[in-house]
N, C-alpha and C positions, 0 to 999 in steps of 0.2 A: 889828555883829559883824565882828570881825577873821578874813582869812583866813589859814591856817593856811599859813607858809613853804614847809612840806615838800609841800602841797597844790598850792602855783603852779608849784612848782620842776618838780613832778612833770607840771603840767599844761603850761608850758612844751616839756618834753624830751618830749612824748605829740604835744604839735604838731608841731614837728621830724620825732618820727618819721612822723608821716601825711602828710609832707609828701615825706619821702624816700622812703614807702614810693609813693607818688603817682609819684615822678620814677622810681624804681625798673623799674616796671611799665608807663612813657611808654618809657623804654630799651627794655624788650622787648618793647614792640609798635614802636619803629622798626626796630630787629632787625629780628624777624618780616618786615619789610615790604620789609628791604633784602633780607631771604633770597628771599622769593617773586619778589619782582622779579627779583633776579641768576639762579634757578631759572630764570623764562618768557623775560628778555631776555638775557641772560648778566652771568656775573659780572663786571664790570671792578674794576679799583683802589677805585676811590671807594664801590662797591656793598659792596665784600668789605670794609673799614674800617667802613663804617657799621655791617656786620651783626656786626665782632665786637667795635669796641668800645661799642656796645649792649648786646650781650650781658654786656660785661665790667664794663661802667658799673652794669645794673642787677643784676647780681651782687655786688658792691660796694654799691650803695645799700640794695638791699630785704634781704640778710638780715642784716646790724645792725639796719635797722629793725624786721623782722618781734620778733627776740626781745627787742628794746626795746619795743614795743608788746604782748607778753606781760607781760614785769615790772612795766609800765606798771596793765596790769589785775590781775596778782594782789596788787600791792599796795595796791591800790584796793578789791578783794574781800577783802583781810586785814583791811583797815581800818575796813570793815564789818561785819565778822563781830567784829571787838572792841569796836564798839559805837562807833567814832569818827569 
């Protein structure tokens, strides 16, 4: 059985996205961790960069991901409900 182009292409750019949405959310929990840190120790230079481009990094990664990995399923849910 041949697999279907549109089926690899798709499951390709489904990887990609779990992949970004993965680094996405490693961004906001280094975030997170620069924040609490600069909170109890103080914030220096290097605390205050970690925490924001984390934050801007996984802002940036995870929501292309997140609504790539929607089209991702509904087109995979379409594709089954047409019997293909």
């Amino acid at each position: 059985m041949t697999d279907d182009p549109v089926r690899a292409t798709r499951r390709r750019i489904a990887r990609g996205a779990r992949l970004a949405t993965r680094a996405g959310y490693a961004c906001y929990g280094a975030s997170s961790v620069a924040v609490v840190w600069g909170a109890s120790r103080g914030f220096g230079p290097v605390v205050s960069a970690v925490g924001t481009v984390g934050l801007v990094a996984g802002s940036v990664l995870l929501a292309p991901a997140i609504i790539v990995n929607y089209a991702v399923r509904a087109a995979e849910k379409e594709d089954r409900a047409a019997g293909l």
